[in-house]
Every structure is written in C-alpha cells, then in structure tokens.
DOGUVEX-300098 format. One line per field, with one value per residue: residue number from 1; z negated, y negated, x negated of N, C-alpha, C in turn. Coordinates in steps of 0.1 Angstrom, whole numbers, plus 5000, padded with zeros to 4 digits. Example, Ala and Ser with C-alpha at 12.3 -4.5 7.8 and 13.67 -1.06 7.14 Angstrom:
BEGIN
n <- c(1:2);
n.z <- c(4922:4929);
n.y <- c(5057:5022);
n.x <- c(4868:4872);
ca.z <- c(4922:4929);
ca.y <- c(5045:5011);
ca.x <- c(4877:4863);
c.z <- c(4922:4921);
c.y <- c(5033:5000);
c.x <- c(4868:4871);
This chain:
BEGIN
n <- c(1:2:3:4:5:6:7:8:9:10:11:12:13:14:15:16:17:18:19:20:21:22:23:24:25:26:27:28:29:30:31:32:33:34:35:36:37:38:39:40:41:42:43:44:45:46:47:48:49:50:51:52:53:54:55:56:57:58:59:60:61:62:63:64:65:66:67:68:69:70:71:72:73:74:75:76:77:78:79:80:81:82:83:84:85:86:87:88:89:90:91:92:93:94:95:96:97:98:99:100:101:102:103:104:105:106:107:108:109:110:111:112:113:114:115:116:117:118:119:120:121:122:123:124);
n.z <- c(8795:8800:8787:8804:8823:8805:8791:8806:8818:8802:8790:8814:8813:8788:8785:8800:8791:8761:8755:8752:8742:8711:8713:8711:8688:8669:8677:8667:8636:8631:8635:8617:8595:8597:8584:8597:8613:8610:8579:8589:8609:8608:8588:8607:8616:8595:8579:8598:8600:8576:8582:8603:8584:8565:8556:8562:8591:8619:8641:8643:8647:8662:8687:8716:8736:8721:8693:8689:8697:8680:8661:8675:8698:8676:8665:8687:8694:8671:8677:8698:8697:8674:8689:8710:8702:8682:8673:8703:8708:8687:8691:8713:8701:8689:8706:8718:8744:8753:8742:8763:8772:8769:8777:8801:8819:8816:8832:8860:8871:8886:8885:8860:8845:8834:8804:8786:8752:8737:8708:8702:8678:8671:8653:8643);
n.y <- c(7649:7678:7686:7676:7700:7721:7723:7722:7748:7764:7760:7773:7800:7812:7824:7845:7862:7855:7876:7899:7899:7899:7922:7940:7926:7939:7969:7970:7963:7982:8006:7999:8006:8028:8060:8087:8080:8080:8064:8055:8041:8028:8008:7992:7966:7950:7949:7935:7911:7902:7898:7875:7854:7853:7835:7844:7861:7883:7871:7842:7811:7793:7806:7804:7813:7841:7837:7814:7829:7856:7865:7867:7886:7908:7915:7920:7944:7958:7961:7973:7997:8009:8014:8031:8049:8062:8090:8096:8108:8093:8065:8068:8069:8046:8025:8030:8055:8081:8117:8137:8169:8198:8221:8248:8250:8220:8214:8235:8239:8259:8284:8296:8321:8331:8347:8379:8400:8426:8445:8473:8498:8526:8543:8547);
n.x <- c(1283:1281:1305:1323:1327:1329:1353:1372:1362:1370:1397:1408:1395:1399:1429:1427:1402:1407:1426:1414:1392:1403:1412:1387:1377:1399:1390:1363:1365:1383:1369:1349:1362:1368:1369:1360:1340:1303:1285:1267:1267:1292:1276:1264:1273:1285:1256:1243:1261:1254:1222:1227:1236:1219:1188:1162:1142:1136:1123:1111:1121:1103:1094:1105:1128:1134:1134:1156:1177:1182:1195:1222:1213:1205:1234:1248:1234:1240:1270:1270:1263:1275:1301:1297:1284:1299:1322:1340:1366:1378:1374:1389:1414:1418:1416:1442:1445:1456:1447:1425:1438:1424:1442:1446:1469:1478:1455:1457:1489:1494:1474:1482:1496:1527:1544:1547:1542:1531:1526:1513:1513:1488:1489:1515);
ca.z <- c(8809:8801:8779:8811:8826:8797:8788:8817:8820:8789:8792:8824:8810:8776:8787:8804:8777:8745:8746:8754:8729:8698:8712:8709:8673:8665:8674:8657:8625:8625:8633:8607:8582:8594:8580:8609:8617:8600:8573:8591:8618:8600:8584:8613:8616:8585:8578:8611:8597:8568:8587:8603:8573:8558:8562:8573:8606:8624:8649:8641:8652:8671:8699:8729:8736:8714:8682:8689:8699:8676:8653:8688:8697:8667:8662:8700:8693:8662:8680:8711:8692:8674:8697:8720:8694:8674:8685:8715:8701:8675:8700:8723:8696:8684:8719:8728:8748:8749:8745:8768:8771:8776:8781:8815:8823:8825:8847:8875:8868:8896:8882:8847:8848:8823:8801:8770:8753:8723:8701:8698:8669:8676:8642:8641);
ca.y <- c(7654:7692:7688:7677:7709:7732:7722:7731:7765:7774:7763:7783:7811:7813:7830:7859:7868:7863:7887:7911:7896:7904:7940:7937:7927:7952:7981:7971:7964:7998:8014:8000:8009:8044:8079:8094:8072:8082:8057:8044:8033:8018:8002:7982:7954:7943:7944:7925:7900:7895:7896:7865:7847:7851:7825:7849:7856:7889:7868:7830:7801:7789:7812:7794:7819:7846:7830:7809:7840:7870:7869:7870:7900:7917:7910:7926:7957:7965:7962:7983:8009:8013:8017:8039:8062:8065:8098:8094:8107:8079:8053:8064:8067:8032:8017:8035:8067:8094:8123:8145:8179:8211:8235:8251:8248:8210:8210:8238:8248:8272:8292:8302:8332:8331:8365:8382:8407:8432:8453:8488:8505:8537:8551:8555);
ca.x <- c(1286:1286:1318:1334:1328:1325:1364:1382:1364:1376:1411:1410:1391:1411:1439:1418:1393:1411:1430:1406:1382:1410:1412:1380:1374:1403:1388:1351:1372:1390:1363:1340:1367:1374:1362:1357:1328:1296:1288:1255:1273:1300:1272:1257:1280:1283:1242:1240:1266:1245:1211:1230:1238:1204:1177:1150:1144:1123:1114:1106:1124:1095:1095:1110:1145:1141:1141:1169:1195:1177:1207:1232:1206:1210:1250:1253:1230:1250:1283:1275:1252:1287:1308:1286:1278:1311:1329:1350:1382:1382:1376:1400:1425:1418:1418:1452:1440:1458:1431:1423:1441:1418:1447:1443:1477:1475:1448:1459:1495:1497:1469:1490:1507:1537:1545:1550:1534:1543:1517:1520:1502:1485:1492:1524);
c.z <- c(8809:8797:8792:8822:8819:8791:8796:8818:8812:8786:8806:8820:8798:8778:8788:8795:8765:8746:8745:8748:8714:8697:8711:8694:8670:8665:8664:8642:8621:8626:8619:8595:8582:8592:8585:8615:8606:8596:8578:8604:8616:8591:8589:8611:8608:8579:8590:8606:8582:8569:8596:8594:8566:8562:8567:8581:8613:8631:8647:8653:8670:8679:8707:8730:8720:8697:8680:8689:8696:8671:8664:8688:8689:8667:8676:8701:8681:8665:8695:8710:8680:8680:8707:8709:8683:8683:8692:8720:8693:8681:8706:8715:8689:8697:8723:8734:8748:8753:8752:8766:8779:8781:8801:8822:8827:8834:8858:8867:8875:8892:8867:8850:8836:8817:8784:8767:8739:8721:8695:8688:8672:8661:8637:8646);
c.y <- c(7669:7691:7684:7693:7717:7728:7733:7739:7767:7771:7775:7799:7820:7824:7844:7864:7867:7870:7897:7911:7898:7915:7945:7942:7934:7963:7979:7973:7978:8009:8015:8005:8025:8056:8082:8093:8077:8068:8050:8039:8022:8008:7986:7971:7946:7943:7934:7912:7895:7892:7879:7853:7842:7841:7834:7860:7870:7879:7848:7822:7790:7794:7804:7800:7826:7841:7823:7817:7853:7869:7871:7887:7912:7918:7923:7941:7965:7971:7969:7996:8014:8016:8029:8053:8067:8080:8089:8092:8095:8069:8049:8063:8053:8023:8021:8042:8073:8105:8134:8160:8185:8222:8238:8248:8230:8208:8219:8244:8257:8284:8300:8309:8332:8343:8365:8397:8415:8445:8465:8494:8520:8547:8555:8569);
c.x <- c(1289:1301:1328:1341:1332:1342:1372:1381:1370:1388:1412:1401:1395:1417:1434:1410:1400:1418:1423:1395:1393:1407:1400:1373:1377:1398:1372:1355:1379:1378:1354:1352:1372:1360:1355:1346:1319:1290:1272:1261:1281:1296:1265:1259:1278:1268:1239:1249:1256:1229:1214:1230:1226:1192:1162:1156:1130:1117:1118:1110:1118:1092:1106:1125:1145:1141:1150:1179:1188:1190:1222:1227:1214:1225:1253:1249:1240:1264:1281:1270:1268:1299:1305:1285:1286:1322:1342:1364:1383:1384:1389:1415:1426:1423:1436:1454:1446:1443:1436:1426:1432:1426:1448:1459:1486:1468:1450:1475:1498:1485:1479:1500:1518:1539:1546:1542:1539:1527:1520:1507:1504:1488:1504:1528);
C-alpha cells in the first residue's frame, strides 16, 4: 500500500530535488578535495562514510529511533559541520557566487571622488 503512494511522490518530486541534490553532492566533493579547506574538515565525510560502513555502532541498534538513523545522524552532522564551517569564499566560489566586492566605490559611487596625484620630493 505505501509503494502506491511513495511512487508517485517521487516521480513528482524527482524533477525538483535532483537537481539540487547533484549540486549538492558537487559542492561536498570539491570541497572535500580542496586545499583551501582545513584538512579536519575535509576529513569528516569520508570518516562518516566509513563510520557508516562499519559494523559498530555508538548507539546500539536496540534503541527504538536512534539506533536505527545514528549513521543518517552522523552522515548529516559531518555534511553540514562542513559546509558551515568551510570559509565562505570557497563555498561561494564552488556554489557559483560571485564574491563580494569591498571597494567603496561599488557600494556608494557618489561618494568617490576621482583624481590624480604626483609626489614631490623635498630634497631636491
């Protein structure tokens, strides 16, 4: 009986989330493989994909929820504690972003005076 339900959403929900679940993956993947990132970050993921894989378990099966979805848990802390705490710039340049200009003359150009200037030495 679910599967008659649990079909149709997901043809109808398909379209809308994957692609925004690839871009997604993409950026966790570039992140874990870039520089830029310090290397305990870049570390989480993949210890969380092997804390997955692994037959033991912090919290024991027998618990009613959380032992069924610790390894979800974990997998989700790793991947938002990476993201969250990866500079900003990197993100945004992974995502697509252009980054944010500090020059004053983007943000008010009527304040910026235009001019030139010429250095005169006192020793001559």
């Amino acid at each position: 009986m679910f599967h008659r339900f649990a079909f149709p959403l997901l043809f109808f929900l398909a379209p809308r989330l994957l692609p925004k679940a690839l871009k997604f993956v993409g950026l966790v993947w570039r992140l874990t493989f870039d520089k830029r990132v310090s290397i305990s970050l870049r570390a989480l993921v993949p210890l969380a994909v092997l804390y997955i894989i692994s037959p033991l378990d912090l919290i024991k099966d027998r618990i009613p929820v959380l032992g069924r979805f610790d390894d979800l848990i974990v997998l989700g802390m790793a991947l938002l504690f990476l993201i969250k705490l990866a500079p900003k710039a990197v993100v945004g340049e992974h995502m697509g972003v252009a980054p944010e200009a500090n020059r004053p003359e983007d943000k008010d150009p009527d304040k910026v005076v235009d001019g030139t200037s010429k250095l005169i030495d006192d020793d001559e």
